[in-house]
RODO-924776 format. One record per residue: residue in three letters; x, y, z of N, C-alpha, C, CB in turn. Coordinates in steps of 0.2 Angstrom, whole numbers, plus 5000, padded with zeros to 4 digits. Glycine has a CB too. Layout:
BEGIN
ALAXYZXYZXYZXYZ ...
This chain:
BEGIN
UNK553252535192553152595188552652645192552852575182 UNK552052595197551652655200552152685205550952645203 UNK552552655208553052685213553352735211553552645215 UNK553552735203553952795201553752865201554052795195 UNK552952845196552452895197552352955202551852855197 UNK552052895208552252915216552752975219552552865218 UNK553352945218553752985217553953045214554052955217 UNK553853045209553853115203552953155206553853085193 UNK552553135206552153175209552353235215551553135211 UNK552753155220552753195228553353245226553053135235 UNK553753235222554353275219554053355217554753225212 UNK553553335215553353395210552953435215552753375204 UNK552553405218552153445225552853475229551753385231 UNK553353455230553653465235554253545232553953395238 UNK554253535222554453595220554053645220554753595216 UNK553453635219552953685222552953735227552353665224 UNK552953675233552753695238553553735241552453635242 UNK554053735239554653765241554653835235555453705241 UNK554453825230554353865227553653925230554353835221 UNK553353905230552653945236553253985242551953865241 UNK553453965245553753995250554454025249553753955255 UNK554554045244555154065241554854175242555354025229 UNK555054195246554754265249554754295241555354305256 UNK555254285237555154355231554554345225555854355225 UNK554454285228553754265224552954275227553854185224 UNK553154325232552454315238552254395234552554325249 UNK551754415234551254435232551454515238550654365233 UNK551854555236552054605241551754665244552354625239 UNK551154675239550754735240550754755245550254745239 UNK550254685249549854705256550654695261549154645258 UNK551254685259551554685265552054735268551754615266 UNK552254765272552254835276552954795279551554865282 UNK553254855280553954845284554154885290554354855280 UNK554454875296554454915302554954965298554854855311 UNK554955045302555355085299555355145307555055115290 UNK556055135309556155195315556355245313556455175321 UNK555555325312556255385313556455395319556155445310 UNK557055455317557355485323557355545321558155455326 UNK557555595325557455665324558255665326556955715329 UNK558555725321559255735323559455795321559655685320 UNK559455855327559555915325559555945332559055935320 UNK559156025333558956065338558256105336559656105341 UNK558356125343557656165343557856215350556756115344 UNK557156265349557156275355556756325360557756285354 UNK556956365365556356405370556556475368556456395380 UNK556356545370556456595366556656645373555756615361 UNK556956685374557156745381557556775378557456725390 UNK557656855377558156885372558856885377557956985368 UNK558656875384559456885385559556795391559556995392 UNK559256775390559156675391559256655386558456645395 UNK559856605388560056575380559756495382561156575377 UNK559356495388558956415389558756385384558356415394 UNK558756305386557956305382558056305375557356365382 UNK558456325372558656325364558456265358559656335364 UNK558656215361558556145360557856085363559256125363 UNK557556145366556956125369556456055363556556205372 UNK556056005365556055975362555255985364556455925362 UNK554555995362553956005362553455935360553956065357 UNK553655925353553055895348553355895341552255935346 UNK553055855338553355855331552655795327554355815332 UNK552555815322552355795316552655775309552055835315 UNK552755695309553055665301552355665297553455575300 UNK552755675291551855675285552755635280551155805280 UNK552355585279552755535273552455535267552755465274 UNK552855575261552455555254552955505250552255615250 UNK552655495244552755465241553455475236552255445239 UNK553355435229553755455223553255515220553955395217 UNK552655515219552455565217552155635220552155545215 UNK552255625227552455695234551755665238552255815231 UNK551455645235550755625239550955585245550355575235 UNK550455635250550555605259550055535258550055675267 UNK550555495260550155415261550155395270550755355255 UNK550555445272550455435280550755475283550755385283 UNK550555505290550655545295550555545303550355595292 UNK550855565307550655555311551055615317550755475311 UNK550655635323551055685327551155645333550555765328 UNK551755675336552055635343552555685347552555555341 UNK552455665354552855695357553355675359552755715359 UNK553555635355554255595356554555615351554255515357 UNK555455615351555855625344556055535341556555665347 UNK555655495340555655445338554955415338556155415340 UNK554755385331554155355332554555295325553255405332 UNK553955255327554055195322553255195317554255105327 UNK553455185310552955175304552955115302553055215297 UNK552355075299552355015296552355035289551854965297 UNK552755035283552655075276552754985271553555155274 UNK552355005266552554965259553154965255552054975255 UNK553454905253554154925250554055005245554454845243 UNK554355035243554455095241555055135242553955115242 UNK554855195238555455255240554855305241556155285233 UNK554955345247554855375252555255455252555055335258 UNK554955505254555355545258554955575264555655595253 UNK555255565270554855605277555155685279555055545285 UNK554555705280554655775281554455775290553955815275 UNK554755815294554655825301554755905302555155785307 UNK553855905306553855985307553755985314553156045303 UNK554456015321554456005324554156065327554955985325 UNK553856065335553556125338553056155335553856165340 UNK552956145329552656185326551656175327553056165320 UNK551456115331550956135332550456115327551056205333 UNK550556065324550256035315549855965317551056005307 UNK549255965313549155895313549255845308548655895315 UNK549055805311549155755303548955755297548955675303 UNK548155785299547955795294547955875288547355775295 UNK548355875292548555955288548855965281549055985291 UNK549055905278549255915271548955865266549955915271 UNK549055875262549155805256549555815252548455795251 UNK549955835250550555845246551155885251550355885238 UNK551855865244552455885249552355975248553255835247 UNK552256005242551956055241551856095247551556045237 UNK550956085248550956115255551356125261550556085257 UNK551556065262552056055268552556095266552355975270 UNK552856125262553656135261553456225261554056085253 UNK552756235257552456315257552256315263551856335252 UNK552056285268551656315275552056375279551456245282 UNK551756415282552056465282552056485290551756515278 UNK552356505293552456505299552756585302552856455300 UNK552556605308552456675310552756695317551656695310 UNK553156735316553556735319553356765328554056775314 UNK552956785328552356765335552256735340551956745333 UNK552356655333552356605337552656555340552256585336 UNK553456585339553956575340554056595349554456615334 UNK553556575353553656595360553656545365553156645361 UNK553556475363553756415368554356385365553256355369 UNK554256345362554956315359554856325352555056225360 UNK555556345349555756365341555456315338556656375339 UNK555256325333554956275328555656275323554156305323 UNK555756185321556056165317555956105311556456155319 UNK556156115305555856085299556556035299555556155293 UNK556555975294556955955291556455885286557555945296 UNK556855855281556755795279557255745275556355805277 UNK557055715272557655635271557155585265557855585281 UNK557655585262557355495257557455435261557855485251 UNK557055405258557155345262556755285257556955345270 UNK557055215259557055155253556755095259557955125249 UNK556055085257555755015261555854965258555055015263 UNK556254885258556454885265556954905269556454835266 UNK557554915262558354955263558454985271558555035257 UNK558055065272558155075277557655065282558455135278 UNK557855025288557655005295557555065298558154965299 UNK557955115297558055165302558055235297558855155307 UNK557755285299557955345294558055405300557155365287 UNK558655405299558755485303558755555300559455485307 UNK558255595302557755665298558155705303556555675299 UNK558755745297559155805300558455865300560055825295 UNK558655895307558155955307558356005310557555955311 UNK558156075305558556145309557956165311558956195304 UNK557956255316557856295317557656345312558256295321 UNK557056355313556856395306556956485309555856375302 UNK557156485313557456545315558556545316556956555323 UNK558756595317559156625317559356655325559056655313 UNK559856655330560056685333560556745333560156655335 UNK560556795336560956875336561256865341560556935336 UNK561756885342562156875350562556945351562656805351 UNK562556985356563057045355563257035364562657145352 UNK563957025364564157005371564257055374564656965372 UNK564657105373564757165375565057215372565057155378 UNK564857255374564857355371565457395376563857425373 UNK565957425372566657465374566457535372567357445369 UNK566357605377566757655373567357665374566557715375 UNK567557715370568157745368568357785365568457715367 UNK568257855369568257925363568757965367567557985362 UNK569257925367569757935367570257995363569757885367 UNK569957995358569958055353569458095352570158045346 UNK568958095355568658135354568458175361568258115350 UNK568858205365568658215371568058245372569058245374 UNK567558275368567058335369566658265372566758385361 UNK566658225367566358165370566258135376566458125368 UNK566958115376567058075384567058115391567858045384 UNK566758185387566758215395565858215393567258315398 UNK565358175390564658165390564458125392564358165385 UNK563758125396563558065399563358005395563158075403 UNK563657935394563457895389562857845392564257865386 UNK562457815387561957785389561857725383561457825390 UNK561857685385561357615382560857605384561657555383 UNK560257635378559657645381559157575380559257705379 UNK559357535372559157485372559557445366558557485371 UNK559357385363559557345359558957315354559957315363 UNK558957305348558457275345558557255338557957295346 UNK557957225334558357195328557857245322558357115328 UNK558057285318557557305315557557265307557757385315 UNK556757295301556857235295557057175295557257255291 UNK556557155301556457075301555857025297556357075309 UNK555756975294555556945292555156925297555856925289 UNK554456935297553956905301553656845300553556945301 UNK553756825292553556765291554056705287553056785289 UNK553956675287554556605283554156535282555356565289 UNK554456505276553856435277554356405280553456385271 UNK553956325278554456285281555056265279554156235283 UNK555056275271555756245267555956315268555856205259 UNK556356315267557256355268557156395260558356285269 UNK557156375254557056385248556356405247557456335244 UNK555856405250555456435247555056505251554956375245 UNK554656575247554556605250553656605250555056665249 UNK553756675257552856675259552456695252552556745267 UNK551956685252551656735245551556805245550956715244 UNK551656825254551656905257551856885261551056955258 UNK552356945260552756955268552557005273553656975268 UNK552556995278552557035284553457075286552256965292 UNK553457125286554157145291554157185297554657185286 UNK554457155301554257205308554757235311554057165314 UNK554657285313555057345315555357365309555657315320 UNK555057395303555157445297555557485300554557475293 UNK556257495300556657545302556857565308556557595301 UNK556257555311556657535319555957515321556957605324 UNK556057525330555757505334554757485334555957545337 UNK554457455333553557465333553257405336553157465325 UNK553057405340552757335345552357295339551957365353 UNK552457225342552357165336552057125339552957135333 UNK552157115344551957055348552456985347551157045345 UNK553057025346553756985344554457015349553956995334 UNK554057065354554357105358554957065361553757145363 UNK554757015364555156965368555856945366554856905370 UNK555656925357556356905353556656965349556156845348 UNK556457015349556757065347556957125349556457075345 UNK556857135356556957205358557257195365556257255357 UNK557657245367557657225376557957305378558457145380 UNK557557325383557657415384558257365391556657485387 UNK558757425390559257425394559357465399559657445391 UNK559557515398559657595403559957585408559057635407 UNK560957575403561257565409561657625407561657495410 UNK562157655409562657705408563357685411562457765411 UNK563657695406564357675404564957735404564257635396 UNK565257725409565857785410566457785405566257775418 UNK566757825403567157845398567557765399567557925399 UNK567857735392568457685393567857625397569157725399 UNK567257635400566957575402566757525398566557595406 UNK566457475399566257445395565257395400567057395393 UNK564857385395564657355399564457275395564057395402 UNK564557235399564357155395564057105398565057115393 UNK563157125398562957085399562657055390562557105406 UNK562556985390562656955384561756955383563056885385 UNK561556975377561056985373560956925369561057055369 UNK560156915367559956875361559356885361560156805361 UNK559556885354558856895349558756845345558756945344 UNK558056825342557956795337557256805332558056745340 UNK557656785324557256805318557356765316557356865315 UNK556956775308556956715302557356745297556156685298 UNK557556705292557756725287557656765284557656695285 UNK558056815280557956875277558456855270558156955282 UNK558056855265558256815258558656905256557456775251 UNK558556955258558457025253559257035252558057095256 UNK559657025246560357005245560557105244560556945237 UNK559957145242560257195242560157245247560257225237 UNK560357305250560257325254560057415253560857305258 UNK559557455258559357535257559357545263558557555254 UNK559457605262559057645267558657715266559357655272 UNK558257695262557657755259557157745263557357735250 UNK556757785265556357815267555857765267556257865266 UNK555957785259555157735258555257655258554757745250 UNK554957605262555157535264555157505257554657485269 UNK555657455256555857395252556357355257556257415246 UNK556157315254556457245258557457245261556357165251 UNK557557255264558457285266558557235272558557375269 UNK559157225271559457185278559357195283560157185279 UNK559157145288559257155295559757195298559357105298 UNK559457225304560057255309559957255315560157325308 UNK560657255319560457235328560757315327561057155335 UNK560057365331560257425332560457435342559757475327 UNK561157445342561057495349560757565350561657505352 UNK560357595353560157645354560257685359559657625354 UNK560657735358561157755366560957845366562257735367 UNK561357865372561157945370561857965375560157975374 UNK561958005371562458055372562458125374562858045369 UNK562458125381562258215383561458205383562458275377 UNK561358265379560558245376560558215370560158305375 UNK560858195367560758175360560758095358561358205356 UNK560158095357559958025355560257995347559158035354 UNK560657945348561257915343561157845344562057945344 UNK561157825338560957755334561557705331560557785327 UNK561757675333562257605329562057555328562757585331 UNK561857555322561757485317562057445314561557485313 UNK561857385315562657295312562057265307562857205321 UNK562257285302561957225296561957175297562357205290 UNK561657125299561657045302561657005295560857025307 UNK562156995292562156955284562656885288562657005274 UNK562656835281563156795280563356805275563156735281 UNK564156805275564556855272564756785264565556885278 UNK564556735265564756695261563956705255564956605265 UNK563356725260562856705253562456795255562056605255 UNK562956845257562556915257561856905260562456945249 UNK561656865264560856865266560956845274560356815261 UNK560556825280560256825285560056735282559756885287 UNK560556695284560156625283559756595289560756565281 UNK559456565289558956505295559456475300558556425290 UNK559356465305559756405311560556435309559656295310 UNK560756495311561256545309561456555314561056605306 UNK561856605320562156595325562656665323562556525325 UNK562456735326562756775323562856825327562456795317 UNK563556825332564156845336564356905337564756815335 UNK564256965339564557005339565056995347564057055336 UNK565457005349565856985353565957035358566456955350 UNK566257105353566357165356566157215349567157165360 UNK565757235354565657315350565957375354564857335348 UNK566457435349566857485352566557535349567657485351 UNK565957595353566157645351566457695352565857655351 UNK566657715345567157755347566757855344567957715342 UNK566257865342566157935342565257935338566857995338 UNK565057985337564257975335563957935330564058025333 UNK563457905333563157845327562657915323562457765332 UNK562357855321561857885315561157925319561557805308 UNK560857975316560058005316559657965316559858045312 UNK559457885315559057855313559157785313558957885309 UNK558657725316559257685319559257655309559057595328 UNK558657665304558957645300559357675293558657615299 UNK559757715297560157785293560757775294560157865297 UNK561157775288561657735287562257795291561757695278 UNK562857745293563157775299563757845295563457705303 UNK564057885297564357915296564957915293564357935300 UNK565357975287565757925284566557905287565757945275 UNK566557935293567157925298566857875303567358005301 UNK566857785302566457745307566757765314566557665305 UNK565957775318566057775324566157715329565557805326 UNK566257635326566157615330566557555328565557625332 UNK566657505328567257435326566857375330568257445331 UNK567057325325566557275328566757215323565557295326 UNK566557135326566657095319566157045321567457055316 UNK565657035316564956985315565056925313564457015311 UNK565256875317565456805317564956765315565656785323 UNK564856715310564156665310564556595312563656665300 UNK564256565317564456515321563956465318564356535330 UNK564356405320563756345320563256335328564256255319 UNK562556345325562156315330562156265331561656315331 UNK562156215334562356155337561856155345563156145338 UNK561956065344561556045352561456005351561056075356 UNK560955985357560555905358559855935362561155845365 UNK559455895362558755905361558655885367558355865355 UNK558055925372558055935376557155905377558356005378 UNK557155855380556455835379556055845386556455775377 UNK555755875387555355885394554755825395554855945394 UNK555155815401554555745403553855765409555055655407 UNK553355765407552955795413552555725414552455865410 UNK553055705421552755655425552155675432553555615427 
């Protein structure tokens, strides 16, 4: 009988003790789980007529909050992958790439998603934003799609052709410059939310900004009748939400334009391209926006933001391409 005893004691200790080590039964608070992000997107370097560098890869900053937005961790690196230890939960990670942030810069997803960024500073590598949900212990791995919180303008080459109009084609033609006027000087970091005050630079046309590099490029080439000249231009701007469009005197918010600036004879003449996407009428973020060939064909407008004549002088088609790439990471050994 005491042998039985024995036995059912050791029996019992021993359901304990396999019960004790049964993992759903442990005690989970304190315990943290490996979690690797990755960065998966582009970025990039800024030259209006150098398309280098686009995808350039700088620094980056994750701030992780919670179910209730609260940053419970953050950290900046210059690598496009770092690894977090996190408690079981649901997550969502935010990454603000180039942008230049520290960790301790926020405490809610709020802040992070209003921070606002200036188009200024857009002069080493493009700053990009993105983020992602995620389940500890589910995902191991969380890959944080990121865009370009700017937009690219691209005009490859300019045609005359006045061809009907000979008064013309016997005038000396000039491309004096290129640029982008009613540009958004500022953007936060989410795509859907706006600044509390905007900045717009180049109100109608041309005004130093200190944004000169991504906006403007003086030319002064001259282009013989039937010639064409194509060397390939790029600009770059943020987002411009303004779905309707002016051109009154007095500023309100109106669509971007890539204006050429040329002169015929003596006469200083203007041609302007609405830079929208034709699916949402506005200038979206990490955009890509082609113009291939522009043809003029007889006088632009008095003003580069004066809308053009009602016989068009000129033929064109404004393509919004996918930006794409791969991330260029500079190793300074």
């Amino acid at each position: 009988m005491k042998k039985l005893e024995c036995f059912l004691l050791y029996l019992c200790g021993a359901i304990l003790l396999c019960t004790g080590c049964d993992p759903r039964s442990l005690d989970t608070q304190n315990r943290t789980y490996e979690v690797l992000f990755v960065l998966e997107g582009d970025g990039g370097a800024v030259r209006s007529t150098v398309a280098a560098d686009e995808s350039a890869f700088d620094e980056m900053c994750i701030y992780i909050v919670n179910a209730e937005g609260e940053v419970v961790d953050a950290m900046s690196a210059a690598s496009a992958a770092v690894v977090r230890n996190l408690a079981e939960g649901s997550y969502r990670v935010y990454a603000a790439v180039n942008c230049g942030l520290r960790p301790d810069a926020f405490s809610d997803s709020e802040g992070i998603r209003a921070y606002v960024r200036n188009l200024t500073g857009e002069s080493m590598a493009l700053s990009m934003f993105g983020s992602r949900d995620f389940v500890v212990p589910d995902d191991a791995r969380c890959t944080i799609p990121v865009i370009r919180l700017v937009s690219k303008v691209e005009i490859r080459k300019l045609t005359t052709d006045f061809s009907l109009r000979p008064t013309l084609a016997a005038e000396q033609f000039s491309l004096d410059s290129i640029y982008l006027i009613n540009v958004s000087g500022l953007t936060t970091l989410a795509a859907d939310e706006e600044p509390a005050s905007m900045i717009w630079l180049n109100q109608r046309g041309f005004t130093p900004s200190g944004a000169e590099s991504m906006l403007c490029d003086a030319v002064g080439s001259i282009i013989p009748p039937g010639g064409h000249y194509s060397t390939t231009h790029y600009f770059y701007c943020y987002q411009n939400g303004a779905i309707g469009d002016s051109h009154d005197d007095t500023w309100s918010p109106r669509h971007t334009r890539l204006v050429l600036a040329c002169t015929i004879g003596s006469r200083r003449t203007y041609y302007p391209v609405d830079i929208v996407n034709p699916l949402t009428g506005t200038l979206t973020r990490n955009g890509w926006y082609v113009i291939n060939e522009l043809t003029v064909t007889g006088l632009g407008a008095d003003g580069p933001d004066e809308p053009l004549p009602e016989e068009e002088p000129l033929s064109f088609s404004v393509r919004v391409m996918s930006w794409d790439g791969t991330y260029v990471v500079s190793e300074v050994l």
